[in-house]
N, CA, C and O of each residue as an XYZ file, in Angstrom:
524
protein
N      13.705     -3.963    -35.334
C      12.677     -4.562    -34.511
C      11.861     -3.432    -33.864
O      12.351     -2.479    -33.258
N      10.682     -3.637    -34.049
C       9.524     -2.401    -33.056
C       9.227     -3.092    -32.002
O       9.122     -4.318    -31.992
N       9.051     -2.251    -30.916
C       8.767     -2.303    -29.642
C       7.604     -1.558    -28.930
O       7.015     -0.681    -29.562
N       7.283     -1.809    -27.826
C       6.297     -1.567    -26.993
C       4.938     -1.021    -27.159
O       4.185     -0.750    -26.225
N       4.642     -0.861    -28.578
C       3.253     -0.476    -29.012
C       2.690     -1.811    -29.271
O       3.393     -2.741    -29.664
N       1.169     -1.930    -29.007
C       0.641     -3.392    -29.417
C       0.592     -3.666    -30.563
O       0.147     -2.894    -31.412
N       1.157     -5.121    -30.865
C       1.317     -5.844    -31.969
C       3.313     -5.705    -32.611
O       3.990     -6.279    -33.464
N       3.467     -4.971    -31.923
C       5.286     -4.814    -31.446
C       5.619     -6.328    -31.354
O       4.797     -7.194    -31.056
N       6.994     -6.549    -31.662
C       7.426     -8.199    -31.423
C       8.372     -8.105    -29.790
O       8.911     -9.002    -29.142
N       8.281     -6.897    -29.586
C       9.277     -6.915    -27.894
C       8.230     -6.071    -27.050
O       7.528     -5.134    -27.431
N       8.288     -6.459    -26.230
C       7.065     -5.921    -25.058
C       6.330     -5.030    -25.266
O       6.386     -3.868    -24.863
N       5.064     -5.893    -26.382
C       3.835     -4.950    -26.874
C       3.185     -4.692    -25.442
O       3.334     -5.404    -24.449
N       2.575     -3.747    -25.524
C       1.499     -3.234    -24.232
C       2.761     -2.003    -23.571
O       2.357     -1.259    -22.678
N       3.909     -1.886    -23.942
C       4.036     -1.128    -22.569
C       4.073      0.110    -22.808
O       4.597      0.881    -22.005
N       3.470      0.569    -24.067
C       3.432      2.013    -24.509
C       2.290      2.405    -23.458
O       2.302      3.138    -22.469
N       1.084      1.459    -24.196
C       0.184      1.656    -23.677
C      -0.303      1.900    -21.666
O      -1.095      2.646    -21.090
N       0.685      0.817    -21.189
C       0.918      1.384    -19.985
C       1.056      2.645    -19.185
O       0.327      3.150    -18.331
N       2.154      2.991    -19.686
C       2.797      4.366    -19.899
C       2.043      5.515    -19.618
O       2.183      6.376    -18.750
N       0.908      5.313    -20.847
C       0.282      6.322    -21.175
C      -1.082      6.197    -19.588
O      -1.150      7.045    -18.698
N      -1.863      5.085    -19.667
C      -2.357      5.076    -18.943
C      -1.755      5.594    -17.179
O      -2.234      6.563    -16.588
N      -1.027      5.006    -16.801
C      -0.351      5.618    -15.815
C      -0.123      6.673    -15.755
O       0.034      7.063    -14.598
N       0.043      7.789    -16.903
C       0.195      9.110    -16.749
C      -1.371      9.704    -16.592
O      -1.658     10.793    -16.096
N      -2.322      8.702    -17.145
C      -3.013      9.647    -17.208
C      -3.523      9.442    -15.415
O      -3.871     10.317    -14.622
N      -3.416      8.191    -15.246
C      -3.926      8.208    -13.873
C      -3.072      8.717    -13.290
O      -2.961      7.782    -12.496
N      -2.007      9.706    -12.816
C      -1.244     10.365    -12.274
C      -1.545     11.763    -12.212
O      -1.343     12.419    -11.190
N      -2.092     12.318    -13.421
C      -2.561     13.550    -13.608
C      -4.340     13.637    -12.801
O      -4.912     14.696    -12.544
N      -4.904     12.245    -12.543
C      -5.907     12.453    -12.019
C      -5.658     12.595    -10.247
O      -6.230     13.399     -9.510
N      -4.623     11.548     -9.847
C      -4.054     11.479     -8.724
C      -3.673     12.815     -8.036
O      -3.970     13.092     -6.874
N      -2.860     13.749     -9.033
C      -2.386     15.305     -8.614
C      -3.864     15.927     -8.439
O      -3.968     16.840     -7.621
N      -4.989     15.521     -9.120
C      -5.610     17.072     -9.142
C      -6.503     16.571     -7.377
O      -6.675     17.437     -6.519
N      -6.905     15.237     -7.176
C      -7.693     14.828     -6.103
C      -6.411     15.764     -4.712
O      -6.612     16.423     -3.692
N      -5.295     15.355     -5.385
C      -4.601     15.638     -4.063
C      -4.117     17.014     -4.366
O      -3.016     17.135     -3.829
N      -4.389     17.885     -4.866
C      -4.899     19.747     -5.180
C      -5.803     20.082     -4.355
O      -5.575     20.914     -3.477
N      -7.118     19.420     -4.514
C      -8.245     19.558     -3.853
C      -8.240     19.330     -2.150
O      -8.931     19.818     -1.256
N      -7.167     18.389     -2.157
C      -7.357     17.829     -0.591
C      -8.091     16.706     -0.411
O      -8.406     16.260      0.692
N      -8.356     16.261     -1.397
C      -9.379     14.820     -1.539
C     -10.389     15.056     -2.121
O     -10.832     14.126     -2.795
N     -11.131     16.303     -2.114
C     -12.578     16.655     -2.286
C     -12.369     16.296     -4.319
O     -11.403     16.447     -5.066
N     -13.531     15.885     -4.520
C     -13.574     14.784     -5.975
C     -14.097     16.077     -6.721
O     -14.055     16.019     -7.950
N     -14.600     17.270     -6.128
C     -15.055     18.331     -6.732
C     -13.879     19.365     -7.864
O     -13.158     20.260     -7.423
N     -13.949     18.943     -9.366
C     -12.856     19.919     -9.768
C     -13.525     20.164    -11.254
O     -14.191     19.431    -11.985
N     -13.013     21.642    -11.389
C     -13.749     21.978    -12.731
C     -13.931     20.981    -13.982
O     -14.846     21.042    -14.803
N     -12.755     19.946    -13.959
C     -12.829     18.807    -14.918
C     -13.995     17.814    -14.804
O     -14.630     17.086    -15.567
N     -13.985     18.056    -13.781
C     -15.727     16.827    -13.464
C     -15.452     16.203    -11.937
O     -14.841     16.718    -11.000
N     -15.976     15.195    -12.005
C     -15.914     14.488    -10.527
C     -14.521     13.508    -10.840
O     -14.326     12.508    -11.530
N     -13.722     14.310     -9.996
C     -12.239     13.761    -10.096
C     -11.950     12.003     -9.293
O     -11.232     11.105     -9.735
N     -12.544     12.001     -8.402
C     -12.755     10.737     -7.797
C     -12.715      9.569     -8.880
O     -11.849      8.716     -9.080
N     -14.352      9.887     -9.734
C     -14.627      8.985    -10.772
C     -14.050      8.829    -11.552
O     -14.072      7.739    -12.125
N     -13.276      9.813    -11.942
C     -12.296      9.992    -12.988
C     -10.738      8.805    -12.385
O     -10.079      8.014    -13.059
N     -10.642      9.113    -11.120
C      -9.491      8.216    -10.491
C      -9.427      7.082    -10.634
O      -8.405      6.528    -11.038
N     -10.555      6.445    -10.323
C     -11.250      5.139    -10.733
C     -11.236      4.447    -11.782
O     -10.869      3.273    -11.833
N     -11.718      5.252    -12.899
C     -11.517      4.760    -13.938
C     -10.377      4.383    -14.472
O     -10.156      3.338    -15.084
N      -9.293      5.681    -14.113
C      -7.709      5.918    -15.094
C      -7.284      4.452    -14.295
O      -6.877      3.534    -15.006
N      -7.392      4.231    -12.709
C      -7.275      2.850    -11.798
C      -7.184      1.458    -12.869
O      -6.303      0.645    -13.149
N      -8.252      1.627    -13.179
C      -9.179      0.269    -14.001
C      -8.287      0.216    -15.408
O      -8.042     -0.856    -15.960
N      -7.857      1.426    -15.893
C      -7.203      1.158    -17.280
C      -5.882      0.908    -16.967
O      -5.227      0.558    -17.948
N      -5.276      0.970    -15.935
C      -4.222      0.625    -15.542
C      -3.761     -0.602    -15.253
O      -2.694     -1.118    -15.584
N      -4.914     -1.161    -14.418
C      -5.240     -2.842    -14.131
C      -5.197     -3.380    -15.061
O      -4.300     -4.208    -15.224
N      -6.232     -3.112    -16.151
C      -6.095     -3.425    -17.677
C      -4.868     -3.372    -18.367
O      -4.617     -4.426    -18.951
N      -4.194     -2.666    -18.463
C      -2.732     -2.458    -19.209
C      -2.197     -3.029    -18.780
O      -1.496     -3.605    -19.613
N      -1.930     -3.447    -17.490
C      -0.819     -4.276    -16.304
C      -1.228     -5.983    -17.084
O      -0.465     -6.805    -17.592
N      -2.306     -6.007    -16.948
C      -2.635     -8.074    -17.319
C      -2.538     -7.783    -18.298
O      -1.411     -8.198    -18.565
N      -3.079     -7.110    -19.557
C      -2.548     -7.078    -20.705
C      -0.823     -7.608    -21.204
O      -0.288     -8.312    -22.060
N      -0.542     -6.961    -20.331
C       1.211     -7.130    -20.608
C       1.754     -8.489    -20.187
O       2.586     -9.322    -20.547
N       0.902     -8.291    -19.291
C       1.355     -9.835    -18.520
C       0.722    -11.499    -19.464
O       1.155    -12.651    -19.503
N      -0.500    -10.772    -20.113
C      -0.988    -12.090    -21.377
C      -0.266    -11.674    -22.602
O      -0.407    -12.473    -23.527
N       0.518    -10.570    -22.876
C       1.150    -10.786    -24.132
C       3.052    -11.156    -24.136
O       3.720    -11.535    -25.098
N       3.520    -10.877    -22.704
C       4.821    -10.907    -22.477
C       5.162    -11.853    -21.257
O       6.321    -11.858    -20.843
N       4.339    -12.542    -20.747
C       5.083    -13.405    -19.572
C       4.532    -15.203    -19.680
O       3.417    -15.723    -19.622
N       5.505    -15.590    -19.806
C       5.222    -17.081    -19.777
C       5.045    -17.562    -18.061
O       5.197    -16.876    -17.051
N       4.636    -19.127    -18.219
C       3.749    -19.276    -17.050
C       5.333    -19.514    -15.682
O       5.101    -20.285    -14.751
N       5.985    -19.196    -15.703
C       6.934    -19.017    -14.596
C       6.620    -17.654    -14.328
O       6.056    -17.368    -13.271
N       6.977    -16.614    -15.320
C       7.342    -15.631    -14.888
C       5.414    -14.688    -14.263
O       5.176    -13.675    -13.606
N       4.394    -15.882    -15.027
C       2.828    -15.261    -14.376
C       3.010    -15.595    -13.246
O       2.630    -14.674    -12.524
N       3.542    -16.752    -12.434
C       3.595    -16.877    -11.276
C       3.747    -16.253    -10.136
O       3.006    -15.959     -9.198
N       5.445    -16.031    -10.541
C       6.269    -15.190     -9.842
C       5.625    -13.760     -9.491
O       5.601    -13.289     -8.354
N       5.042    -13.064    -10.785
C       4.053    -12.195    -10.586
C       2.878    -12.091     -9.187
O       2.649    -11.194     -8.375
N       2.426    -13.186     -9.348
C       1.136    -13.388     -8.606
C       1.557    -13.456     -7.636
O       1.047    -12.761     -6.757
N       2.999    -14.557     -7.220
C       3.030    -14.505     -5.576
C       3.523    -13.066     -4.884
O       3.135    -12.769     -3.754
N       4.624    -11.985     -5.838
C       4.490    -11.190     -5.961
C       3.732    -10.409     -5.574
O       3.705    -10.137     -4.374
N       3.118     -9.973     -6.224
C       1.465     -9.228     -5.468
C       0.840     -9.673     -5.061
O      -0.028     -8.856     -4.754
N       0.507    -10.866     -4.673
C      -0.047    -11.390     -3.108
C       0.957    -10.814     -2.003
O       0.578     -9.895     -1.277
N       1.832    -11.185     -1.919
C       3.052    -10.625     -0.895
C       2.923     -8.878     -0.588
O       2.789     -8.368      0.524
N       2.990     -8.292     -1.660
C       2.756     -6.584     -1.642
C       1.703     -6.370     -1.332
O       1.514     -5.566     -0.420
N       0.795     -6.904     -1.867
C      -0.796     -6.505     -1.279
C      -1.205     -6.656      0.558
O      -1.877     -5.933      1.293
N      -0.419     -7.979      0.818
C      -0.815     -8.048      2.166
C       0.400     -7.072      3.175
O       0.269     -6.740      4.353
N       1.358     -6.833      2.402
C       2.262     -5.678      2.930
C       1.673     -4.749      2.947
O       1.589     -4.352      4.109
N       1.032     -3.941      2.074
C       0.938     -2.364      2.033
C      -0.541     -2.361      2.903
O      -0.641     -1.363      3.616
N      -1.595     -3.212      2.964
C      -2.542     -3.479      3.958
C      -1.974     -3.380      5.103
O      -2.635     -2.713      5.899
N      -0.790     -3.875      5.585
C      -0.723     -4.387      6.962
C      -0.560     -3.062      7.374
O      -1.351     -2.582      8.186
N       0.672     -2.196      6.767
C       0.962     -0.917      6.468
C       0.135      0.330      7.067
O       0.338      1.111      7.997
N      -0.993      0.147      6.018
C      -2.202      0.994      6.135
C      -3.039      0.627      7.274
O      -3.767      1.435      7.851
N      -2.881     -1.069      7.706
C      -4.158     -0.781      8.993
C      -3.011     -0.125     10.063
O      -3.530      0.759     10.746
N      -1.573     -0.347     10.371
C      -1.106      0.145     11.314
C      -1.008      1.526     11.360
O      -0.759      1.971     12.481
N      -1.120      2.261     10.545
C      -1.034      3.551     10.325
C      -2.443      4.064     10.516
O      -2.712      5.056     11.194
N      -3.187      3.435      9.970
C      -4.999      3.980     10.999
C      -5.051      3.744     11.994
O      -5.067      4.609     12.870
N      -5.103      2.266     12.262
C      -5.134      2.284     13.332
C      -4.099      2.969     14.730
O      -4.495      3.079     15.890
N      -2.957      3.292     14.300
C      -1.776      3.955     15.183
C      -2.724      5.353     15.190
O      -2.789      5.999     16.235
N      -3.283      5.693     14.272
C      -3.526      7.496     14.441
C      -4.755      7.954     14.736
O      -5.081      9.139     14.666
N      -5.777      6.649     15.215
C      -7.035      7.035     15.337
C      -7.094      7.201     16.606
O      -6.543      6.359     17.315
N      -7.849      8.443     17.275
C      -7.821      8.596     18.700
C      -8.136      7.246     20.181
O      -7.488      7.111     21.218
N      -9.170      6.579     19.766
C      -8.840      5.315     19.925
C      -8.007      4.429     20.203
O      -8.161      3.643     21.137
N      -6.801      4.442     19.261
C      -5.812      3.717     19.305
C      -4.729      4.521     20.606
O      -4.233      3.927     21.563
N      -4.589      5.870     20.308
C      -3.672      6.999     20.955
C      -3.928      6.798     22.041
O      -2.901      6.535     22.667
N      -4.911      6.776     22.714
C      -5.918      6.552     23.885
C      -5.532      5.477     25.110
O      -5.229      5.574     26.299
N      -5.772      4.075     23.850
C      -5.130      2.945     24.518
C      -3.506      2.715     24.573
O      -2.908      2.052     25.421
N      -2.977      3.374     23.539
C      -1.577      3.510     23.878
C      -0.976      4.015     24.929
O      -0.027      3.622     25.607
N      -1.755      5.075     24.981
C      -0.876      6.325     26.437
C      -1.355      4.938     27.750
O      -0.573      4.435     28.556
N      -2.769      4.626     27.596
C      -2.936      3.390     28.801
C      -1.557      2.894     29.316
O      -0.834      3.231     30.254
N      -1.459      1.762     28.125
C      -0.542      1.011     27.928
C       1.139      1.502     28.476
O       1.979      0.901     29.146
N       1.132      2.647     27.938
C       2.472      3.369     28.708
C       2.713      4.104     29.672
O       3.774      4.706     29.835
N       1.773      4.130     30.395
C       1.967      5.030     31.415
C       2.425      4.504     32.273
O       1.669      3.608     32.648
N       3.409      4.566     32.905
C       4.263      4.156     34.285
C       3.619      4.022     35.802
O       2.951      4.921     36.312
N       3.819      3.194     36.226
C       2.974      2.505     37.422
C       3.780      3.143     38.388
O       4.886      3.157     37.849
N       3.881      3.638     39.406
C       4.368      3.617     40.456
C       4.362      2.533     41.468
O       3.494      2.155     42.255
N       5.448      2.181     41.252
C       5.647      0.480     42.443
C       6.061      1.162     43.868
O       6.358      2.309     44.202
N       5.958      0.103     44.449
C       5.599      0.822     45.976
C       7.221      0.495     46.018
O       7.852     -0.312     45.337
N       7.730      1.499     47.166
C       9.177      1.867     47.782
C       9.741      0.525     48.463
O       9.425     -0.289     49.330
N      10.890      0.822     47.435
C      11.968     -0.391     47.695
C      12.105     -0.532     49.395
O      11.971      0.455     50.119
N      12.359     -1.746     49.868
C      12.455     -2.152     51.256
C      13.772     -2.680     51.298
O      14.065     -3.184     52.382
N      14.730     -2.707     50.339
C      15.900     -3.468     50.419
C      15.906     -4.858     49.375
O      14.902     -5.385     48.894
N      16.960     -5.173     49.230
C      16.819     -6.411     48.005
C      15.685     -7.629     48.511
O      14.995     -7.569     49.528
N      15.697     -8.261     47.936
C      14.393     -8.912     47.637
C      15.201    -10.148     47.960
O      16.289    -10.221     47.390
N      14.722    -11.546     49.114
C      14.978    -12.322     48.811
C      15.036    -13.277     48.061
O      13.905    -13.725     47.877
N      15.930    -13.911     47.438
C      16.496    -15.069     46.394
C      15.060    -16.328     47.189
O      15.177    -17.014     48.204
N      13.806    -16.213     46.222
C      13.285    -17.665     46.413
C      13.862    -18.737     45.563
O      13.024    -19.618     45.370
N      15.023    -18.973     44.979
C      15.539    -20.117     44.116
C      14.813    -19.875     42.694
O      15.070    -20.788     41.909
N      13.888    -18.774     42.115
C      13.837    -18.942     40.683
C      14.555    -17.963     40.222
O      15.018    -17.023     40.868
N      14.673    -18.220     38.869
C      15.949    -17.237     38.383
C      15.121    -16.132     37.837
O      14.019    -16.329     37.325
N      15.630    -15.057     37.948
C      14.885    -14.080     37.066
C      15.076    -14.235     35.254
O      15.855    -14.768     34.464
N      13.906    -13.450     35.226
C      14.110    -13.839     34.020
C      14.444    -12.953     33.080
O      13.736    -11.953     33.195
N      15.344    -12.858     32.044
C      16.210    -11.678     31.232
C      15.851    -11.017     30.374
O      16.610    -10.187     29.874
């Protein structure tokens, strides 16, 4: 039985995956060489990111229209609905936690009040404190 090249009878597409993912990995290393800057003797590495992105997306549904019946497309989808709104939530707390802005209103938020000097216990008005 052949496998994972398209037109394979056991999970055609995932050669092709593979490959794509490497290549978008090798574009991933060079942006993060640079420091982000898209400027690299290979060309505009950014665009290049983008693209290898897109063939990846492509290879991913590919696999998923030649190897998953409609339970397992599902499961998929709720799947990455679920991860997607995870790694968002993720990323806004992490901007937002590190933008001066945020740091700003935090220290607010924590800074310790000085309450005025104890006079002795506090009389019991009948509500209970609360725990």
């Amino acid at each position: 039985m052949t496998m994972y090249a398209f037109g394979d009878e056991k999970w055609p597409g995932m050669a092709k995956l593979v490959e794509e993912m490497g290549e978008a990995l090798t574009e991933i290393g060079r942006l993060m060489m640079t420091h982000g800057n898209p400027a690299h003797w290979k060309g505009d590495v950014g665009k290049r990111f983008w693209n290898e992105v897109a063939d990846v997306h492509a290879a991913i549904i590919t696999i998923l229209e030649l190897n998953a019946d409609d339970e397992l497309a599902q499961q998929h989808a709720k799947r990455l609905s679920m991860k997607v709104k995870r790694f968002l939530k993720w990323h806004r707390g992490s901007v937002a936690a590190s933008s001066p802005a945020a740091r700003k209103k935090t220290a607010m938020k924590t800074k310790v009040k000085k309450s005025p000097k104890s006079k002795g216990p506090k009389k019991d008005d009948g509500k209970k404190a609360a725990a």
